[in-house]
C-alpha positions in Angstrom: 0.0 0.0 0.0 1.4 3.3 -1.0 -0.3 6.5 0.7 -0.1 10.1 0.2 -1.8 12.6 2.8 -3.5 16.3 1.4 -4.1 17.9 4.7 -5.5 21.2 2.8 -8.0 19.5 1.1 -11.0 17.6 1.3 -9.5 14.3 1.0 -7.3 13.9 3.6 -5.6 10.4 2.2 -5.5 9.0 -0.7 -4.5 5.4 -1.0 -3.0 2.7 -4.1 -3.8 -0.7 -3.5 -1.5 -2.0 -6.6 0.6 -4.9 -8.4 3.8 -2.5 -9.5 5.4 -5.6 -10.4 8.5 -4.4 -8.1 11.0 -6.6 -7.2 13.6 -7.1 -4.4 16.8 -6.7 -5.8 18.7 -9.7 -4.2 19.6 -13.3 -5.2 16.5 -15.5 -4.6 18.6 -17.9 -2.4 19.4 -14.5 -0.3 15.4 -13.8 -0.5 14.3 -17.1 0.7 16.9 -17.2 3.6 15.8 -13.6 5.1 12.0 -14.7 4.0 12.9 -17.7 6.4 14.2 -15.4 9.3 11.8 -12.8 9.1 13.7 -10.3 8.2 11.6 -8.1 6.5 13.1 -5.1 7.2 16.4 -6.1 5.1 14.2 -7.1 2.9 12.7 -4.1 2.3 15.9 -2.3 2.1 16.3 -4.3 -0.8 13.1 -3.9 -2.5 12.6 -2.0 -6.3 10.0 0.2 -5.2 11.5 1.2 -1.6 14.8 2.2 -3.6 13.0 4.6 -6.2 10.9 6.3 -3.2 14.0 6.9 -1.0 15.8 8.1 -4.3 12.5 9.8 -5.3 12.1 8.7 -8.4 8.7 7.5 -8.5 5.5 8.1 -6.5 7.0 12.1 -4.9 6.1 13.0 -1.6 4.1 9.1 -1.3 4.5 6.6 1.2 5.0 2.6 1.9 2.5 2.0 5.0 4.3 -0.1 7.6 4.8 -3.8 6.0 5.3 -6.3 8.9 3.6 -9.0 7.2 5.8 -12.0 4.9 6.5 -11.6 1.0 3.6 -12.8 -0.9 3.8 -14.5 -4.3 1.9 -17.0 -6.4 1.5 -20.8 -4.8 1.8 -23.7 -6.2 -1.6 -25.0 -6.7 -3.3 -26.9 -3.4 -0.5 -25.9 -1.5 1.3 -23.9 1.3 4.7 -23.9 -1.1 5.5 -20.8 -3.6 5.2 -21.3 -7.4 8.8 -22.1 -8.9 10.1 -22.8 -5.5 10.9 -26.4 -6.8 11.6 -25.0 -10.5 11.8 -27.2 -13.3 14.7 -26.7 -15.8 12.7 -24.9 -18.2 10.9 -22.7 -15.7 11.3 -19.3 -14.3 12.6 -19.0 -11.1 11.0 -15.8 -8.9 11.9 -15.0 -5.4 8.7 -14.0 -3.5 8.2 -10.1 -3.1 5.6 -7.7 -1.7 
């Protein structure tokens, strides 16, 4: 969730509820070891969208709301195990992000 507040105006917060398609810009064995430790606060150092805010490139004067909650990605079907977590050869292999 990214959030922006207008204190002047009649709306007073606007929110975007979103699929950026962001990333977290560290090996996915890296990912999946801090995911493991709960470590979502180096995680978020690492993530796409968190970099271009801090470096405001994207989204100026927005927010991240607080994320203390695990990475989410697509699971494997009738299961509690990510998609491409056991990869095929041929497959993609995605480390799970927010």
């Amino acid at each position: 969730m990214i959030y922006k507040s207008f204190p002047d105006s009649l709306n007073s917060q606007i929110f975007w509820f979103s699929d950026l398609n962001y990333r977290i810009n560290k090996l996915d064995e890296e990912v999946r070891k801090l995911f493991a430790m709960k470590q979502w606060e180096q995680l978020l150092y690492s993530d796409q969208l968190c970099k271009e805010l801090r470096r405001g490139h994207v989204f100026d004067g927005w927010k991240v709301g607080i994320i203390d909650f695990p990475l989410t990605y697509k699971y494997e079907f009738n299961s509690d195990r990510y998609a491409s977590e056991i990869a095929k050869e041929w497959e993609k292999r995605r480390a799970p992000a927010w």
